[in-house]
MDTraj code that builds the backbone (N, CA, C; nanometers):
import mdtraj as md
import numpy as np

residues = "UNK UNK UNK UNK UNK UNK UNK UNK UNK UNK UNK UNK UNK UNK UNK UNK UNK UNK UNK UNK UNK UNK UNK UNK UNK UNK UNK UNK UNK UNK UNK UNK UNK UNK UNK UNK UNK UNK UNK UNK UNK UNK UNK UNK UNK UNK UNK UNK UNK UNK UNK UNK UNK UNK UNK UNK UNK UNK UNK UNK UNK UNK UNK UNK UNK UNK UNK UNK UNK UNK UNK UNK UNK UNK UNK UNK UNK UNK UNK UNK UNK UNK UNK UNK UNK UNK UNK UNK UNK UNK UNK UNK UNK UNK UNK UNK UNK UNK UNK UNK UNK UNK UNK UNK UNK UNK UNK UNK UNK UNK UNK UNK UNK UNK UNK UNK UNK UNK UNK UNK UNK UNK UNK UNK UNK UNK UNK UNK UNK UNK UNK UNK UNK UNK UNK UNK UNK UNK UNK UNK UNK UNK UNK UNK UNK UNK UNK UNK UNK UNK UNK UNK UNK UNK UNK UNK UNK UNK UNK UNK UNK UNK UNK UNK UNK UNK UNK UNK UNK UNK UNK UNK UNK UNK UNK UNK UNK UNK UNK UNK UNK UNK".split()
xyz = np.array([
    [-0.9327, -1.3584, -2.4559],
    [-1.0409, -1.2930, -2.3840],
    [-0.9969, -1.1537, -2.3404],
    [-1.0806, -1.0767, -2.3590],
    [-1.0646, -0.9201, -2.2736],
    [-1.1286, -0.9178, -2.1767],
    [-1.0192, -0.8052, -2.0674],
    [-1.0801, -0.8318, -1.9347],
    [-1.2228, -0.7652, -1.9181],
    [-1.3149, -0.8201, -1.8297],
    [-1.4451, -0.7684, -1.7841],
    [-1.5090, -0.8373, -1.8799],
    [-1.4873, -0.9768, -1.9888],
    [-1.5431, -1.0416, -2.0176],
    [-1.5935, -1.2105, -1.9587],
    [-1.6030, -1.1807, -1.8161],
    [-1.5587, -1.3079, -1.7553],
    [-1.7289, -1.3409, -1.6685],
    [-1.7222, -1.3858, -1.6636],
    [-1.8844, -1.4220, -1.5987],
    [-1.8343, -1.4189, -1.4658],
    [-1.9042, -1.3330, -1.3577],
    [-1.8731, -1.2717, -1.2085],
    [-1.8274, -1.4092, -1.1424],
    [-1.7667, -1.4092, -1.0316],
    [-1.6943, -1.4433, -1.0103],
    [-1.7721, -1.4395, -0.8287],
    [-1.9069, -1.4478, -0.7912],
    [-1.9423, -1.3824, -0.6570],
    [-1.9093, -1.4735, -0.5934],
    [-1.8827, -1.4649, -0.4359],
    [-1.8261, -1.5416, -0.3732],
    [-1.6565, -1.6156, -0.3828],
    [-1.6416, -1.5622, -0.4528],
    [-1.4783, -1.6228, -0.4505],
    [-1.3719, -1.4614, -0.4358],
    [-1.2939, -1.4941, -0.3636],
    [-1.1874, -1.4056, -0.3583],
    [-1.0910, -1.3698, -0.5037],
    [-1.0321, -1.2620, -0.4684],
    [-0.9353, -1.1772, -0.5492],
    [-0.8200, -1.1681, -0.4602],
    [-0.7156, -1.1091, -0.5475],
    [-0.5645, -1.0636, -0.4700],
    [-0.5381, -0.9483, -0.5986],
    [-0.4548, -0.8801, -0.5334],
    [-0.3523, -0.8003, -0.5944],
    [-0.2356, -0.7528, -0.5827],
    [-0.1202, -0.7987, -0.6451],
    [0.0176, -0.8409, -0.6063],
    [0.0980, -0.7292, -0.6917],
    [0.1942, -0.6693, -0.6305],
    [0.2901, -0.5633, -0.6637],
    [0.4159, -0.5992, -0.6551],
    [0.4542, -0.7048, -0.7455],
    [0.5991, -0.7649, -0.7781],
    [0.7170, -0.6853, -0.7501],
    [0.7883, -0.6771, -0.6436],
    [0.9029, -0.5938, -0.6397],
    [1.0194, -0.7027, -0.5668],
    [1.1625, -0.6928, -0.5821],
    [1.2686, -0.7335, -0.5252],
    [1.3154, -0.7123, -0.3996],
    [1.2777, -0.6040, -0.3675],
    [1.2698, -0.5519, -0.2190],
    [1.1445, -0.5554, -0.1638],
    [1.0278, -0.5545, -0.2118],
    [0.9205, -0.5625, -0.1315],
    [0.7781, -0.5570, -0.2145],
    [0.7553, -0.7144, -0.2501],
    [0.6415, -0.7775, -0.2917],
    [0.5188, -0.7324, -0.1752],
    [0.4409, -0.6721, -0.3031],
    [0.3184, -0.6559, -0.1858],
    [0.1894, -0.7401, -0.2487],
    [0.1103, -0.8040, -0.1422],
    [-0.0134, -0.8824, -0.1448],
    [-0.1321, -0.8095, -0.1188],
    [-0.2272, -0.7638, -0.1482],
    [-0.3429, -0.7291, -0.1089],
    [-0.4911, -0.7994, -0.1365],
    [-0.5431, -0.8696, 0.0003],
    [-0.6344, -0.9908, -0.0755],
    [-0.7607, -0.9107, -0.0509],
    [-0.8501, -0.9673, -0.0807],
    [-1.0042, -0.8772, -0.1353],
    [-1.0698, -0.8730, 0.0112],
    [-1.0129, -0.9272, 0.1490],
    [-1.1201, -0.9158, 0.2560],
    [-0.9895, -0.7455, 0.2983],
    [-0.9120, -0.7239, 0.2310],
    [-0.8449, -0.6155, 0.3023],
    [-0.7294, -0.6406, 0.4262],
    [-0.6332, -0.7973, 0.3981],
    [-0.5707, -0.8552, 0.4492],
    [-0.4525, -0.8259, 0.4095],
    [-0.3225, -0.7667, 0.4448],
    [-0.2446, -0.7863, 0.3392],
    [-0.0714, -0.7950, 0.3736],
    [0.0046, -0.7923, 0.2882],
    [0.1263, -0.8353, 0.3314],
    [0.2412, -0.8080, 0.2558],
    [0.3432, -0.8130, 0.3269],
    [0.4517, -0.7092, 0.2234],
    [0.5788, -0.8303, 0.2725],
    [0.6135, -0.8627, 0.1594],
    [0.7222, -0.9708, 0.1469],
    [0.8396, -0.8936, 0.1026],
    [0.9028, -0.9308, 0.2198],
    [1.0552, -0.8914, 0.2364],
    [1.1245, -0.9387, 0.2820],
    [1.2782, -0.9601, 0.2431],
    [1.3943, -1.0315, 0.2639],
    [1.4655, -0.9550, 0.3929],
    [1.4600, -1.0403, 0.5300],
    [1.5626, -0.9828, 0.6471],
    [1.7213, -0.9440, 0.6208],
    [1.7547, -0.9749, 0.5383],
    [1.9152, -1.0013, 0.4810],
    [1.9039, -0.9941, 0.3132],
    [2.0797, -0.8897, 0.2629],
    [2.0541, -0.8828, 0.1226],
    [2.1324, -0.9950, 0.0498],
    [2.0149, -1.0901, 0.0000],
    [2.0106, -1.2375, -0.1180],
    [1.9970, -1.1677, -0.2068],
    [2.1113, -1.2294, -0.3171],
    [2.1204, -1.2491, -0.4248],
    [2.1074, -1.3691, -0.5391],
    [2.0349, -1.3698, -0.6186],
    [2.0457, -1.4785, -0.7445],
    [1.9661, -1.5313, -0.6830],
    [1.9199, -1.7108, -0.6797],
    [1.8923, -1.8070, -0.6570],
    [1.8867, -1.8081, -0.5285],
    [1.9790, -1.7805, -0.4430],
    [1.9178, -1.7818, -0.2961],
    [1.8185, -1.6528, -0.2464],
    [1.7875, -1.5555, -0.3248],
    [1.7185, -1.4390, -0.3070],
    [1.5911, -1.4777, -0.3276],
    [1.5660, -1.5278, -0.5032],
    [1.4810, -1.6528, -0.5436],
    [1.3773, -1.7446, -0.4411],
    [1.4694, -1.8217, -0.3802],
    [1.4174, -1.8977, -0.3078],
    [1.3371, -1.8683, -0.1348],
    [1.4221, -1.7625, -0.1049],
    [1.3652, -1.6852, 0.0026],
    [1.2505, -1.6422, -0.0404],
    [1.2734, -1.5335, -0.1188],
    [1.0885, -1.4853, -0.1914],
    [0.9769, -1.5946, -0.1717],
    [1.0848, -1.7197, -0.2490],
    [0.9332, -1.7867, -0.2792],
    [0.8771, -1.8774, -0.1318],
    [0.9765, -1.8433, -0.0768],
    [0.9196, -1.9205, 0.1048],
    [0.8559, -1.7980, 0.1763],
    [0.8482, -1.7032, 0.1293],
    [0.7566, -1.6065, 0.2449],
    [0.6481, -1.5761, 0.1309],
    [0.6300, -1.5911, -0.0093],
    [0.5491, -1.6212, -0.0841],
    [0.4643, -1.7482, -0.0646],
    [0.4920, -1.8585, -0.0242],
    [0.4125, -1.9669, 0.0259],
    [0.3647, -1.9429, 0.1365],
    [0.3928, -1.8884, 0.2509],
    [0.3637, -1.8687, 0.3453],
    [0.2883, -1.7801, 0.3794],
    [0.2931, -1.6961, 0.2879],
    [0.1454, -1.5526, 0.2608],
    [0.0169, -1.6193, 0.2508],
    [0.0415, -1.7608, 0.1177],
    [-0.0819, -1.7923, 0.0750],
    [-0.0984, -1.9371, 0.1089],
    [-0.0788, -1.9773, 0.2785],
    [-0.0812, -2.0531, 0.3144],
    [-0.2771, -2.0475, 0.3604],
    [-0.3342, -2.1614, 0.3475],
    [-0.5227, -2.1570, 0.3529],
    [-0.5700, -2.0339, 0.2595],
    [-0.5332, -2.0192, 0.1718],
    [-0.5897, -1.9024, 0.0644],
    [-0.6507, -1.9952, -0.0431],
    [-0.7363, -2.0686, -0.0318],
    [-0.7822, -2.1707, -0.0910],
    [-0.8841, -2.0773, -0.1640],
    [-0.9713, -1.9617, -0.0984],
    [-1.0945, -1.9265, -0.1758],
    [-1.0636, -1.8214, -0.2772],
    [-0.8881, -1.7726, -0.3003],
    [-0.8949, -1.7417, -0.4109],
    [-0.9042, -1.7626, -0.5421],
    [-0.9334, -1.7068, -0.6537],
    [-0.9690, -1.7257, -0.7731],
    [-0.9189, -1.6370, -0.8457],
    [-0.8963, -1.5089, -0.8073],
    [-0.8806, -1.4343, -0.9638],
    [-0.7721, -1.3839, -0.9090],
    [-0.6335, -1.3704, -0.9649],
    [-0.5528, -1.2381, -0.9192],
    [-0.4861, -1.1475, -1.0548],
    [-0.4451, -1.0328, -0.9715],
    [-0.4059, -0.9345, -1.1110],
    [-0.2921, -0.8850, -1.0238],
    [-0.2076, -0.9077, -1.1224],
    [-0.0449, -0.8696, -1.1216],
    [-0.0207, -0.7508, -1.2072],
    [0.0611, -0.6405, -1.1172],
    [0.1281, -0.5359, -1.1946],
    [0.2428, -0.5704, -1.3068],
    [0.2425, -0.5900, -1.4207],
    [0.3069, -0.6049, -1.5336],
    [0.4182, -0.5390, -1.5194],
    [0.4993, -0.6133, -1.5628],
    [0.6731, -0.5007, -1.6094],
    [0.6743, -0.4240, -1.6582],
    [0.7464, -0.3183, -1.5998],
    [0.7332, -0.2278, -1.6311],
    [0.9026, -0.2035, -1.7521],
    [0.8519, -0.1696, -1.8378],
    [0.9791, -0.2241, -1.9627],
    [1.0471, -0.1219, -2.0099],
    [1.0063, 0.0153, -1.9686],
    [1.1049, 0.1027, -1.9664],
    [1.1741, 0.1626, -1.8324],
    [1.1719, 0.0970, -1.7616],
    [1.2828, 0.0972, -1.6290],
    [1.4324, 0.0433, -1.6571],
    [1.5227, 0.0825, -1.6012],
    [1.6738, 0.0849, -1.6213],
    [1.6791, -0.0335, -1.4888],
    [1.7928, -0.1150, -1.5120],
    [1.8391, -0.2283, -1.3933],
    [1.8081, -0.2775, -1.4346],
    [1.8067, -0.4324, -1.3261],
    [1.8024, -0.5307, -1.3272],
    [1.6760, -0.5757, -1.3674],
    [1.6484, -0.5688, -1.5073],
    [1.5181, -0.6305, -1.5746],
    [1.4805, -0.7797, -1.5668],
    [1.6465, -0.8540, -1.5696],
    [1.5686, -1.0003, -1.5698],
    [1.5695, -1.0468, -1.4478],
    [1.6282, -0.9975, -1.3885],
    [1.6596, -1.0510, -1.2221],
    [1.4674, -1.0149, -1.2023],
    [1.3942, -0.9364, -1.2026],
    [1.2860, -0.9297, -1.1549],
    [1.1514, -1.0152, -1.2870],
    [1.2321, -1.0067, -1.3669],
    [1.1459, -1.1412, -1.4976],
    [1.1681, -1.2555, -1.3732],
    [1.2768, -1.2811, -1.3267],
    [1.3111, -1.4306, -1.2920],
    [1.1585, -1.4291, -1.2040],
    [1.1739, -1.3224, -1.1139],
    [1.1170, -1.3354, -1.0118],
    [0.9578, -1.3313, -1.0051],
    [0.9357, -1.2440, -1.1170],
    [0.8025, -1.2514, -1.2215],
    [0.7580, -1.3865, -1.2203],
    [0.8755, -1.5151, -1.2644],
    [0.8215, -1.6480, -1.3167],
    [0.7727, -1.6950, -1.1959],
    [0.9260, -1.6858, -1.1073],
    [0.8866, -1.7583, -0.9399],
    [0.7593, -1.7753, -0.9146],
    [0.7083, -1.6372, -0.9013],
    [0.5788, -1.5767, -0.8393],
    [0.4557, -1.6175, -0.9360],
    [0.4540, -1.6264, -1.0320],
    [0.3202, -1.7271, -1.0886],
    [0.3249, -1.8317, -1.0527],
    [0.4626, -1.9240, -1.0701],
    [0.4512, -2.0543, -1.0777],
    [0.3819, -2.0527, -0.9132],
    [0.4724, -1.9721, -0.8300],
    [0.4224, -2.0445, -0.6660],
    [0.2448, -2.0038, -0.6459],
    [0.2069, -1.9124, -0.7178],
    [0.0374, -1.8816, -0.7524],
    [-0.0134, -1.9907, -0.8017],
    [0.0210, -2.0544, -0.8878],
    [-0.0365, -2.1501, -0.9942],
    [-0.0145, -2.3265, -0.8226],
    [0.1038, -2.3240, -0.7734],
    [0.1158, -2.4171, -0.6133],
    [0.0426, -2.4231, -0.5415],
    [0.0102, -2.2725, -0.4888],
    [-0.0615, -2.2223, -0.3727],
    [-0.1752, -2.2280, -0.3837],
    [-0.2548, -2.1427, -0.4951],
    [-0.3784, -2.1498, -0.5124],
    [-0.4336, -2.2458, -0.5572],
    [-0.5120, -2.3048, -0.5234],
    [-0.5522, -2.4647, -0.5780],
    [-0.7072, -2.4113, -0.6215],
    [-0.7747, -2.3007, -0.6608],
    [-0.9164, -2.2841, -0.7097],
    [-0.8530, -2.1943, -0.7834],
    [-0.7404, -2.1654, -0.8301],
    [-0.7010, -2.0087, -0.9605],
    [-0.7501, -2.0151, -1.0495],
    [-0.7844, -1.9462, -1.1119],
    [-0.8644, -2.0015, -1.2506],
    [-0.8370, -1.8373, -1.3225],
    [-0.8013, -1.7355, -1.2736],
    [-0.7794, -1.6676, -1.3531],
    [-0.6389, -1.5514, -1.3424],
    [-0.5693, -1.5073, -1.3869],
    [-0.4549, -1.4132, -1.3552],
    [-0.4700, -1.2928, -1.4362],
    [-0.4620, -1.1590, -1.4355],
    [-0.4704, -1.0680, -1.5321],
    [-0.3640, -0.9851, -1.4610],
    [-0.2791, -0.9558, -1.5726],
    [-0.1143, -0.9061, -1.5735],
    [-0.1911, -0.7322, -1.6320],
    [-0.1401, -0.6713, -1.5316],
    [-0.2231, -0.4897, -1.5392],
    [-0.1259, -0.4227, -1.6003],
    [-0.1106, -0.3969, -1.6892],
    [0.0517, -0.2612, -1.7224],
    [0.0830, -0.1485, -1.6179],
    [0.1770, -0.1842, -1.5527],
    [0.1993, -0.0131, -1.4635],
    [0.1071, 0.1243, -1.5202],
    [0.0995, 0.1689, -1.6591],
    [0.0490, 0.2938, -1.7046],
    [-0.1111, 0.2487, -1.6862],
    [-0.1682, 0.1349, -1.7137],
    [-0.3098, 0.0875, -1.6508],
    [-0.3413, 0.0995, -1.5184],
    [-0.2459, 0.0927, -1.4580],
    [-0.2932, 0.0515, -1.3468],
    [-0.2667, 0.2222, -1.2842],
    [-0.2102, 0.3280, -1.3014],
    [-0.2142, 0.4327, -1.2351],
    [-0.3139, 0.4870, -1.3417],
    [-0.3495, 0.5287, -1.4564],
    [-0.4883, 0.5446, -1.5018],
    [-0.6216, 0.4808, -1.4181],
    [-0.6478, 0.3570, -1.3859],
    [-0.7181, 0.3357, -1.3463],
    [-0.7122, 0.4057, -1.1736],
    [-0.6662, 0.3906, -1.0987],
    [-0.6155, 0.4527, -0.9837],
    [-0.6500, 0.6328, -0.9920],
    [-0.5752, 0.7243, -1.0978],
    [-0.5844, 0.8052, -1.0836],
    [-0.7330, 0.8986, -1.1674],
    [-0.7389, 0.7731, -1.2431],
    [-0.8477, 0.8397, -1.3587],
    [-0.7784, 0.8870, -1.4951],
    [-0.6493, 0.9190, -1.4635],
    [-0.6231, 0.9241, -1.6533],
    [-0.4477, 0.9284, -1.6494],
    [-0.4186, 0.9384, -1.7456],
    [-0.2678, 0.9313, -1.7452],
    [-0.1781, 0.9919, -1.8610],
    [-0.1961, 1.1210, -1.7807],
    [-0.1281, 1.2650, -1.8122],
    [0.0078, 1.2603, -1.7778],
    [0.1180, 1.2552, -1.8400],
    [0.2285, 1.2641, -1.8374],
    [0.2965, 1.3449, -1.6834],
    [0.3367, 1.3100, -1.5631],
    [0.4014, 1.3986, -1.5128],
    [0.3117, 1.4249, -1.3640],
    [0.1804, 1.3428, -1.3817],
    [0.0919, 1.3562, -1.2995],
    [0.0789, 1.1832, -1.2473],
    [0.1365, 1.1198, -1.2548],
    [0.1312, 0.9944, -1.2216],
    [0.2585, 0.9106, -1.1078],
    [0.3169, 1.0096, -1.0612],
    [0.3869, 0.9362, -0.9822],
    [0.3149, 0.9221, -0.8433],
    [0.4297, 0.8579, -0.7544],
    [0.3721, 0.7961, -0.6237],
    [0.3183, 0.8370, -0.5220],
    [0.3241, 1.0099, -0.5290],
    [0.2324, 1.0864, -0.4389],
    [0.1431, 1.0901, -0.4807],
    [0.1080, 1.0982, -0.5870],
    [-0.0253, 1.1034, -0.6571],
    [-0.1061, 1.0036, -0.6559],
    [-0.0677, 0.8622, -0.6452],
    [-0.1036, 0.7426, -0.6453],
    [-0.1689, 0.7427, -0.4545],
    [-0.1238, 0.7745, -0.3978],
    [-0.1145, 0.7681, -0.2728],
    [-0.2325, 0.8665, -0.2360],
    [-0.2355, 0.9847, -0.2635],
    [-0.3341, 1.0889, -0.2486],
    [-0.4856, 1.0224, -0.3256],
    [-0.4605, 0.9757, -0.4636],
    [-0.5997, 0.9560, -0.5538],
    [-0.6358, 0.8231, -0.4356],
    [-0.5335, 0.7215, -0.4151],
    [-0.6231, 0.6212, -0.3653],
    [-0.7185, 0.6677, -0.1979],
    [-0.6325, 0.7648, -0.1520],
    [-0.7313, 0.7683, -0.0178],
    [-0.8556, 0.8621, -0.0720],
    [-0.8631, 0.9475, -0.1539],
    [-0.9778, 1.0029, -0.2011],
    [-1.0735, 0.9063, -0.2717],
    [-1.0333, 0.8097, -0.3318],
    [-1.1172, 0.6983, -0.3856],
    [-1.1528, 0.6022, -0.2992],
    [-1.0539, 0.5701, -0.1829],
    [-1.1188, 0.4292, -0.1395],
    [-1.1069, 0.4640, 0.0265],
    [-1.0608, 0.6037, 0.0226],
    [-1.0565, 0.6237, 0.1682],
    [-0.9356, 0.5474, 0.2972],
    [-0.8547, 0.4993, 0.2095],
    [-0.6833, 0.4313, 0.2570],
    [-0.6104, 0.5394, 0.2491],
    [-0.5763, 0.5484, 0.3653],
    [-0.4263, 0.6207, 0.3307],
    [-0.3089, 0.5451, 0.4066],
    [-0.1893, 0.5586, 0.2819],
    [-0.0769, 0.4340, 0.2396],
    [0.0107, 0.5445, 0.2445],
    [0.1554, 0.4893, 0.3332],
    [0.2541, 0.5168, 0.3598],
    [0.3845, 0.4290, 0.2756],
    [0.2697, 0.3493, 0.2292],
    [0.3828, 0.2188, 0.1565],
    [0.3450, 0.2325, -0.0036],
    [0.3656, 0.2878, -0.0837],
    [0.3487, 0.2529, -0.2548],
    [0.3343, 0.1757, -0.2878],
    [0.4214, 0.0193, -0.2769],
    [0.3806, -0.0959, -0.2873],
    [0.2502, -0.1602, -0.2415],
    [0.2215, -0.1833, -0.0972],
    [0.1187, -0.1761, -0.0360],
    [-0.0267, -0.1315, -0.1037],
    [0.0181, 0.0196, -0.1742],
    [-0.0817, 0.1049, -0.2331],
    [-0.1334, 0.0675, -0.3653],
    [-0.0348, 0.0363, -0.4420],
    [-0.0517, -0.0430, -0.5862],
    [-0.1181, -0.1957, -0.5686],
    [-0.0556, -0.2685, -0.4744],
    [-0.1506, -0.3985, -0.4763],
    [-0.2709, -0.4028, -0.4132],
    [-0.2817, -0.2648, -0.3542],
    [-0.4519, -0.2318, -0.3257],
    [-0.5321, -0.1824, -0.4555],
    [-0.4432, -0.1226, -0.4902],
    [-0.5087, -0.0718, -0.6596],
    [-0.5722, -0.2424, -0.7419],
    [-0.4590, -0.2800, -0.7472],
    [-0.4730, -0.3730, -0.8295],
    [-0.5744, -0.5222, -0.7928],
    [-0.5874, -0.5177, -0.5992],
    [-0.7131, -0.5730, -0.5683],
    [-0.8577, -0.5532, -0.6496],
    [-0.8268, -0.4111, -0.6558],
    [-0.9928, -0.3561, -0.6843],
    [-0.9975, -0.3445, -0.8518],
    [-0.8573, -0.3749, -0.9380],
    [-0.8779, -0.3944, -1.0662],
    [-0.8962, -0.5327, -1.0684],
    [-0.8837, -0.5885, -0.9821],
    [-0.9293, -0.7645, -1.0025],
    [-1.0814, -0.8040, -0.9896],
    [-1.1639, -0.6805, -0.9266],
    [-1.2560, -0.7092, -0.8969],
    [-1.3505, -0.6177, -0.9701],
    [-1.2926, -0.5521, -1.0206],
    [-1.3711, -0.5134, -1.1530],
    [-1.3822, -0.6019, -1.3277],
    [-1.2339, -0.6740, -1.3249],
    [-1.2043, -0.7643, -1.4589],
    [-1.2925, -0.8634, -1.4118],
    [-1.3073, -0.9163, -1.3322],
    [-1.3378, -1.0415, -1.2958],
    [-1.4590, -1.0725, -1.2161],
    [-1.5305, -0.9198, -1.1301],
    [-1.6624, -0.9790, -1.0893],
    [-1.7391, -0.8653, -1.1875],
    [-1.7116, -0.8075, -1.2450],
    [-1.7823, -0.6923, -1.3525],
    [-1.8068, -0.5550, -1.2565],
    [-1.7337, -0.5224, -1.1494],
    [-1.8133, -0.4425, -1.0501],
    [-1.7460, -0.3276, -1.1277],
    [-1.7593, -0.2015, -1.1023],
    [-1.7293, -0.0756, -1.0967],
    [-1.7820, 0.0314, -1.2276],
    [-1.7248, 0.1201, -1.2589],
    [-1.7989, 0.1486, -1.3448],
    [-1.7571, 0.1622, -1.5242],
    [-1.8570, 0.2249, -1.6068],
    [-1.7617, 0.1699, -1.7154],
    [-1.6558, 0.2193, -1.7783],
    [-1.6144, 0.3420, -1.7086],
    [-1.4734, 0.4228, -1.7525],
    [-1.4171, 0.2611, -1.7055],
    [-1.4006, 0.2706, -1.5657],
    [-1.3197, 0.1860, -1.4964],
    [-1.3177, 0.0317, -1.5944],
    [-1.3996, -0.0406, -1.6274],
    [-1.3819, -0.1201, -1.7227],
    [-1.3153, -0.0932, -1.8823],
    [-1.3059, -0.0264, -1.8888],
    [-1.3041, 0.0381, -2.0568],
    [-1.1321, 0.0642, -2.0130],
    [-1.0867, 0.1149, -1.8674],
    [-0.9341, 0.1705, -1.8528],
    [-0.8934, 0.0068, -1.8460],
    [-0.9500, -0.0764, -1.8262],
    [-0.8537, -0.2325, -1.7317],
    [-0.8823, -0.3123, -1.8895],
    [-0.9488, -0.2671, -2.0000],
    [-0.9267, -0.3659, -2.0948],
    [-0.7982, -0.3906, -2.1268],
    [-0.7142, -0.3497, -2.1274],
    [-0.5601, -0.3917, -2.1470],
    [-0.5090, -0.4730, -2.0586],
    [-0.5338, -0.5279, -1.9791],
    [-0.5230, -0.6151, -1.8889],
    [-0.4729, -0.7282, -1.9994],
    [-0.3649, -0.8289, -1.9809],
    [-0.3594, -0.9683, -2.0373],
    [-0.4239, -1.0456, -1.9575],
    [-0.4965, -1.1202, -1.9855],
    [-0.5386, -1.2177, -1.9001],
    [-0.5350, -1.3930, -1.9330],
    [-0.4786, -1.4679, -1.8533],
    [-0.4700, -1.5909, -1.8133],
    [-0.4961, -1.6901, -1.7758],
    [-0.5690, -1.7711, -1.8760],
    [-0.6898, -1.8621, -1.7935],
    [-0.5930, -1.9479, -1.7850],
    [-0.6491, -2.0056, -1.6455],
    [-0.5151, -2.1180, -1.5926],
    [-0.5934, -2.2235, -1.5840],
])
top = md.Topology()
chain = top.add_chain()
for i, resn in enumerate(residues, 1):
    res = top.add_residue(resn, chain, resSeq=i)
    for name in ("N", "CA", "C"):
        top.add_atom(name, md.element.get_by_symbol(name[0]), res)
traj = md.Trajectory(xyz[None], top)
């Protein structure tokens, strides 16, 4: 399926999640949101497991979600690539726990998701000030946190794949979306 082929979705919630090692951000569709971070620096499996306990605990009564869209790996970044795959898996599987109405996931590519955000994606014009500036001119937020800022992005790409809202640049930029019927 391609995204924005999904029959709306009204009444049920969205999220949009900004997978990071230092600081997972949540942004749910009433404008609730939350930034998961480790008090102390975990490594491996016990880092793992911390995540995924303040990850349960985010989406503790989040029963009326349904659709979420995850920022995709980004695959030309240097480091620790699988250490954040691992954490990639964590974080569906505890989505797939938590949410007990999911029914849909759409994985956004980083270069999608600041196109959609900024409107196009011109080499050199896409970093995090820019991201930060386009979103308060678009949605009227202004974000001190990037993370924070991207899983607000990616709220409102959930709610365009998935309830058909916005317009049709904006659909036509989120077809690259993978999406996941669960």
């Amino acid at each position: 399926m391609k995204a924005c082929d999904f029959p709306s979705i009204y009444g049920a919630g969205w999220l949009g999640i900004d997978p990071s090692l230092t600081g997972t951000a949540l942004w749910f569709y009433n404008n609730d949101h939350v930034k998961l971070q480790l008090e102390e620096d975990l490594r491996g499996v016990a880092r793992l497991e911390a995540l995924r306990a303040l990850l349960y605990e985010a989406l503790e009564n989040c029963e009326n979600i349904h659709a979420v869209a995850i920022e995709g790996y980004s695959y030309a970044s240097k480091g620790a690539s699988y250490q954040i795959a691992e954490w990639g898996g964590v974080l569906r599987l505890g989505l797939l726990d938590c949410l007990v109405n999911l029914k849909y996931i759409a994985i956004v590519p980083p270069a999608t998701l600041k196109k959609f955000v900024i409107g196009h994606a011109r080499r050199g014009e896409s970093g995090k000030e820019v991201m930060l500036l386009k979103t308060y001119k678009r949605w009227g937020l202004e974000f001190s946190d990037n993370d924070l800022c991207d899983a607000h992005g990616l709220a409102h790409a959930a709610q365009v794949i998935f309830r058909g809202t916005g317009t049709d640049k904006d659909k036509k930029t989120l077809e690259s979306a993978e999406i996941v019927v669960v």
